[in-house]
C-alpha positions in Angstrom: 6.9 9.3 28.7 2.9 9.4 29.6 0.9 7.0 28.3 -2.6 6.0 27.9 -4.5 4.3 25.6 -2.1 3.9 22.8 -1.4 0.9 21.9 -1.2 1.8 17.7 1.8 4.0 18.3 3.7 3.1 22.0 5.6 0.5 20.4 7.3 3.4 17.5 7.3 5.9 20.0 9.7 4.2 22.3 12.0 2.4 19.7 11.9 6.4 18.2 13.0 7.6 21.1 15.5 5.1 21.7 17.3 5.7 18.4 17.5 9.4 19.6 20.8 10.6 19.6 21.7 12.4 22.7 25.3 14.1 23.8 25.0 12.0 26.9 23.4 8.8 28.0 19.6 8.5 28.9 17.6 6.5 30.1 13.6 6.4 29.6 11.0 6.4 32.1 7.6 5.1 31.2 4.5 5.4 32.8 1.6 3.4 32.0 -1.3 5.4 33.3 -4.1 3.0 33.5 -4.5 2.3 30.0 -7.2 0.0 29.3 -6.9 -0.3 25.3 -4.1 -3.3 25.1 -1.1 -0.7 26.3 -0.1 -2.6 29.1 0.0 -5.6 27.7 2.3 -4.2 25.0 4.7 -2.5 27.4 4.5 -5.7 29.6 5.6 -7.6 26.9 8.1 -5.5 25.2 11.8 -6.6 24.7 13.1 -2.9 25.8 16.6 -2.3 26.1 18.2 -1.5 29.9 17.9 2.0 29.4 13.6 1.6 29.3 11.7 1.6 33.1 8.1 0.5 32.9 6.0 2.6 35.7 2.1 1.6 36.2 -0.7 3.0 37.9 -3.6 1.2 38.8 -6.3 3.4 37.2 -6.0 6.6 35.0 -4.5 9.7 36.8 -4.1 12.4 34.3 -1.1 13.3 32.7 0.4 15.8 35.1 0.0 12.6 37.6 1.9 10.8 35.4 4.7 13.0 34.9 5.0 13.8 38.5 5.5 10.0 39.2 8.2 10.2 36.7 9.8 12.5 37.5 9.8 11.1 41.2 12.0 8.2 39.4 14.4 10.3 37.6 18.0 10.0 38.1 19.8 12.0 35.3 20.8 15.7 35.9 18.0 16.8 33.1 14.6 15.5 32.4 12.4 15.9 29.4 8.8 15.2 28.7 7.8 13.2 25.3 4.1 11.9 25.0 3.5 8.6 22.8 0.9 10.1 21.1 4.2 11.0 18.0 2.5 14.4 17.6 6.6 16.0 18.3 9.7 14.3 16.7 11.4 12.6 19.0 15.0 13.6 17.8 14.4 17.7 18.4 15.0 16.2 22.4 18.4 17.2 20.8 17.6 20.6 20.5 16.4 21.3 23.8 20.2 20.4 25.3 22.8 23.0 24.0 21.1 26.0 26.0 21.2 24.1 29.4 24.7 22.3 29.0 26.1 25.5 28.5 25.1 27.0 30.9 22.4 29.8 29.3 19.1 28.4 30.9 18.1 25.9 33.7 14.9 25.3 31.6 14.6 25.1 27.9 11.0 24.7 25.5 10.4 23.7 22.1 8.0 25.9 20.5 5.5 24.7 17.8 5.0 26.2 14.6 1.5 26.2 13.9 0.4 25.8 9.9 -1.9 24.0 7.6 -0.7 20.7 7.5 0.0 20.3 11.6 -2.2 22.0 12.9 -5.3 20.0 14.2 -8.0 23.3 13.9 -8.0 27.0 14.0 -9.7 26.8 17.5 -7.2 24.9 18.6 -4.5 27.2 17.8 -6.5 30.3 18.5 -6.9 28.3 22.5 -3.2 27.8 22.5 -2.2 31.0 21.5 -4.8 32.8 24.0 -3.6 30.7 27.0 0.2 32.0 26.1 -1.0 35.4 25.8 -3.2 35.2 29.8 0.3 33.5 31.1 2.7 36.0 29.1 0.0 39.3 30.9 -0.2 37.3 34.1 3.7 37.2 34.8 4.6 39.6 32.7 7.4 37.4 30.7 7.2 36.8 26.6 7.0 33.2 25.6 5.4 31.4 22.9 3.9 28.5 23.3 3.7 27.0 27.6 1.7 24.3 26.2 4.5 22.8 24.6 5.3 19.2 25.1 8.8 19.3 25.0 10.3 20.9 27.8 13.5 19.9 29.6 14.5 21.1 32.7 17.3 20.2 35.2 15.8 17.9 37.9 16.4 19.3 40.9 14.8 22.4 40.0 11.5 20.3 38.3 11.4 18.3 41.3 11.2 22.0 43.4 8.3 23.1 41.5 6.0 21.6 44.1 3.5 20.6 41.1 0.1 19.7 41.7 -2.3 19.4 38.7 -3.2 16.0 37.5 -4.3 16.7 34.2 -3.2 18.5 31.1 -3.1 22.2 32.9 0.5 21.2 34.5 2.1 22.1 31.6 1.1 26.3 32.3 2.1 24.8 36.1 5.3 24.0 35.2 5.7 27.7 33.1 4.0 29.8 36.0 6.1 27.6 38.6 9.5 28.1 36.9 8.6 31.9 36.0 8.1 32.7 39.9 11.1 31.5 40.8 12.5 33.8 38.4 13.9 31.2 36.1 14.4 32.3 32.3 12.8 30.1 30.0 14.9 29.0 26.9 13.2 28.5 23.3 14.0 26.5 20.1 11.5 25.2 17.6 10.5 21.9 16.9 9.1 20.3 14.7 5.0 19.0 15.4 2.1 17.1 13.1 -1.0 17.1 15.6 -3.8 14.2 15.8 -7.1 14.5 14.6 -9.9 14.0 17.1 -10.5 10.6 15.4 -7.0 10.0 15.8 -7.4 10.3 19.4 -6.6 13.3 19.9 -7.5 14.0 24.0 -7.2 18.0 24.5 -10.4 19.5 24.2 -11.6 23.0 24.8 -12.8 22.0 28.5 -9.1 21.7 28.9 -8.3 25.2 27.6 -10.8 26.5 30.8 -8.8 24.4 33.3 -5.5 26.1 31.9 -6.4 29.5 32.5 -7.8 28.6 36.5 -4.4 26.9 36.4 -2.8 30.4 35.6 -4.7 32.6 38.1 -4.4 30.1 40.5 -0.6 30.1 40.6 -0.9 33.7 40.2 -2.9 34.8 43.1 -3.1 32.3 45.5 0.0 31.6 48.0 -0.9 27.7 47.6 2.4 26.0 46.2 
């Protein structure tokens, strides 16, 4: 779990994810990433149970930072990301699960549905959308939403994936990385209620840009 700069929801995102009901054991990996708002203090503070490990860095690294330190931790045989931020319902981690105990897929994704009442603008599903179409041309493969949150993956194969980006643009990292290595991509919905900018909502269209060099970057360049 990334986190930064939010103190108004940390506290029910983690207790939410706790009460997830899982067909194995879990345990949940936190990283603060420099929050500055109160965060830290919370988490510091906080009477988790065994199964919650508390992760800092010293200043803000980006979310794809975060994740790869996280995943640097990770001891079970699948990880997942889930943001604090509430926007994705913590229990659809769930849903992700059936496809890779069984065997089907070594990644799975939970696809958004995109409507009037979750949605946080037209632009921003019009950006989302356009991005899935440049990665579904780029590697010719047919998926529906690679800015997803949710994905879980087995770990030995996330940890492979030789990820780089520090921001928001490894999510299409992780979905360009996984599609080269020839890895089919497993998708369920899920459920999703997105911020409003005054929310604190933090993707903004700048973001969208940095996805799409993201794309042709893993793409064209031999660079891992």
């Amino acid at each position: 779990m990334p986190v930064y700069n939010e103190r108004e929801r940390v506290e029910r995102a983690i207790a939410e994810v706790l009460a997830t009901e899982l067909p194995d054991d879990f345990e949940l990996i936190i990283i603060d990433d420099g929050s500055t708002d109160g965060t830290r203090e919370i988490l510091r503070g906080g009477s988790w149970d065994g199964r919650v490990r508390l992760i800092e860095h010293e200043h803000n690294m980006g979310k794809g930072a975060a994740i790869q330190t996280g995943l640097g931790h990770a001891q079970g045989e699948f990880s997942a990301i889930f943001d604090a931020d509430l926007e994705y319902d913590p229990a659809d981690l769930g849903l992700l699960m059936p496809p890779l105990l069984d065997g089907r897929t070594n990644a799975c994704f939970g696809v958004r549905a995109f409507d009037g009442y979750t949605s946080h603008s037209f632009l921003f599903v019009l950006g989302n959308k356009g991005v899935t179409l440049a990665c579904n041309i780029l590697f010719n493969v047919y998926l529906h939403d690679i800015m997803t949150c949710h994905k879980m993956i087995r770990t030995d194969l996330f940890r492979s994936l030789e990820l780089r980006e520090p921001g928001f643009a490894i999510e299409p990292e992780i979905t360009a990385r996984l599609v080269q290595k020839r890895e089919r991509i497993f998708e369920v919905p899920v459920h999703y209620r997105a911020r409003a900018t005054e929310e604190g909502k933090k993707l903004t269209a700048v973001d969208g840009f940095r996805v799409l060099r993201t794309l042709l970057r893993c793409r064209f360049s031999n660079d891992a």
